[in-house]
C-alpha positions, 0 to 999 in steps of 0.5 A: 497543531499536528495533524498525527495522520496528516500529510508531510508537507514536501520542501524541493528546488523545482529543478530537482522535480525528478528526484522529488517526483521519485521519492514522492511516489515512493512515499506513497508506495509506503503508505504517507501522503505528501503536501506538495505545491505542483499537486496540492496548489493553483496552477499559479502557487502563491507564497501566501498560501505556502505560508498559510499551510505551514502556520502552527494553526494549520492543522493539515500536516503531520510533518515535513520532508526537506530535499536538500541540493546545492541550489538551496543556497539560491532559493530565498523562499525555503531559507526564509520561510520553508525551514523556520516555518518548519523548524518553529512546529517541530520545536514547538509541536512535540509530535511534529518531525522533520526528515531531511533528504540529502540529494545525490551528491550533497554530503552530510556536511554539505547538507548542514551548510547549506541549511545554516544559510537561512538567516535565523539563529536555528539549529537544524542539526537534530533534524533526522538527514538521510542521503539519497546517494548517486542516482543509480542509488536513488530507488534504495535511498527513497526506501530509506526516507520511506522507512524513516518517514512510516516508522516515525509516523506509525510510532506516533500514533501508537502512542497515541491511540488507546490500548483497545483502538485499531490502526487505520490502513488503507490501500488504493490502486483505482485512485488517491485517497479521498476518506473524510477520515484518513487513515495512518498508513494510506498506500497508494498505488494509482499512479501506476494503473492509470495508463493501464496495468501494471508489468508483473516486473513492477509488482514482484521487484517494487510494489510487492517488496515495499508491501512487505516492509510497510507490514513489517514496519507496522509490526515494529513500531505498533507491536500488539495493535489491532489494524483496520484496513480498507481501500479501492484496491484491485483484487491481486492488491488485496489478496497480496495485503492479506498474505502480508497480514496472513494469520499466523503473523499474529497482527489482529486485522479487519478488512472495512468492507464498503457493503449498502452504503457502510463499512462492515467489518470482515474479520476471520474472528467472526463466527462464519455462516453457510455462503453458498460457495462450493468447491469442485477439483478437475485432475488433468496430470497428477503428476504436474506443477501447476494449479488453477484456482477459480474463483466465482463469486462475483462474476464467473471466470471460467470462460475468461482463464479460457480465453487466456488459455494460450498464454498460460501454462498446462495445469495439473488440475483446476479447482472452482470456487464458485457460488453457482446459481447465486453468483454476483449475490451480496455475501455478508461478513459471517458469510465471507469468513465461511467463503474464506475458511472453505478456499483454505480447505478446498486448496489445501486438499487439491494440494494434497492430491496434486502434491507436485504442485509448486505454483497456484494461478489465483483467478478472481471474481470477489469482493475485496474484503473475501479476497484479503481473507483468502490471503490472509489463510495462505500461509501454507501455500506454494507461491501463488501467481495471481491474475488481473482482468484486462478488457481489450477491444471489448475481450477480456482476458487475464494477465499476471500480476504478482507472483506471491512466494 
């Protein structure tokens, strides 16, 4: 039975682990989880259990991918079980799809042969194939698989939910997804902060672009629907969701944000209450281009952008957002939403005095769920540089992360 939120059970030779483990982590980048033996098995994968997963009783997978190369033709185990396995669900399960990825060199009739030589009478010609081109092609191809794999997935569900149902959409940089209930769209970003973080390179030329079009995608294949959104995320992460989701888009979202225990929803639609924050605006150089926004909710950040001070620029001037006495006191929602209406106001006015400004430095210590609210009112703002907190021998510090134009 299809799993419409399930993962995309991941057909590859081992030899071609580079290119899999290239487009596997770009499909999670895109918000798809993958069933793939070197991380779903034992050390010792069994073909019983591979077997197992595919049956049309299991319930775990939405789909499959099929990497094609030329050593298919010597792999038993996918000519005679992979693909009919899969060929049998998606003729069998209307909602069930495959996506066939053409390795670097592998042409579209190449491909059609290569899948022909599984002893069956099945025709995999409708099956949607994608070529990953060369390998200085492969991070665009891997977008294209991605793209295929996210519009098919998210129109699915679409199509399924009723009218007044949210689309789930989680983000996570701390770690995997680990839900009871998973959601439609689960972007994952861990790989890239477990041996620390990441270069503002890899934010503002990979996570950040493919943010966008994951957005974009949901836009296009789920025109008028309702998202709700949660995750494990580091504060530029769900600052960065947020601009993507900004008001003026016109896509209903709602951050879950973990509070005692559960989920509450954080959404701009609420009506707001006093949060306590307040702002205050420091003018150094009316005449300069850079703004600082400092941001105390959960723990103060001034002494932190001090101690930072040598590798950032000279600002114009500096405006703390801050909750004072009652800083690292639990906000809630109707809370949040004034938290977050009074950071529009307060920037938009420090702007307006400092109209030179061309780049605001976002320094953080807030909740997710406030911090996505923020990016979500940013849409008349210069670009934004935004800022992660890194210890070092017990000092901590700030460091960029992505520059959000």
């Amino acid at each position: 039975m299809t799993n419409l939120t399930g993962k995309m059970f991941f057909s590859y030779r081992r030899n071609q682990d580079d290119v899999a483990e290239f487009l596997v982590e770009s499909l999670h980048e895109y918000g798809i989880r993958t069933w793939q033996d070197i991380s779903d098995l034992k050390p010792e994968p069994t073909q019983d259990e591979i077997r197992t997963v595919l049956e049309v009783e299991n319930s775990e997978l939405a789909g499959g991918i099929v990497l094609v190369s030329d050593d298919v033709f010597d792999s038993e185990f996918i000519l005679e079980v992979e693909l009919p396995h899969l060929h049998n669900r998606w003729k069998n399960e209307q909602q069930f799809f495959v996506v066939v990825a053409l390795c670097p060199g592998v042409e579209y009739d190449d491909a059609s042969e290569i899948l022909s030589e599984s002893p069956t009478v099945l025709d995999f010609s409708n099956w949607n194939k994608i070529k990953l081109g060369s390998k200085a092609d492969t991070p665009v191809a891997a977008d294209d698989v991605a793209t295929a794999v996210l519009t098919e997935r998210i129109r699915l569900n679409h199509k399924q939910l009723d009218a007044d149902q949210p689309l789930g959409c989680s983000l996570n940089t701390y770690g995997s997804s680990s839900y009871a209930t998973q959601p439609v769209v689960t972007i994952d970003w861990s790989s890239h902060f477990k041996d620390g973080l990441p270069a503002p390179r890899l934010w503002n030329q990979r996570l950040i672009p493919r943010l966008h079009r994951v957005i974009d995608i949901l836009e296009g294949a789920a025109p008028g629907r309702s998202v709700h959104v949660h995750g494990q995320a580091h504060l530029p992460a769900a600052f960065a969701l947020g601009r993507c989701l900004r008001t003026t888009r016109g896509i209903d979202a709602t951050w879950l944000q973990q509070s005692n225990g559960k989920q509450e929803p954080w959404s701009l639609h609420i009506d707001e209450q006093e949060s306590g924050f307040d702002g205050d605006l420091h003018v150094n150089d009316i005449a300069g281009s850079d703004l600082a926004v400092l941001v105390s909710g959960t723990n103060e950040v001034n002494a932190v952008v001090g101690r930072s001070k040598q590798t950032l620029p000279d600002f114009a001037g500096v405006l703390e957002l801050s909750l004072g006495d009652d800083i690292g006191s639990l906000l809630s929602a109707p809370e949040a939403v004034h938290a977050a209406r009074l950071f529009q106001r307060e920037v938009q006015s420090a702007l307006n005095e400092l109209s030179a400004t061309s780049t605001i430095h976002l320094f953080m210590a807030a909740p997710a769920g406030l911090v996505f609210l923020y990016g979500q009112q940013s849409n008349t703002f210069p670009s934004i540089q935004t800022y992660l907190l890194e210890t070092t021998d017990g000092e901590r510090t700030y460091r960029p992360a992505a520059l959000l134009k």
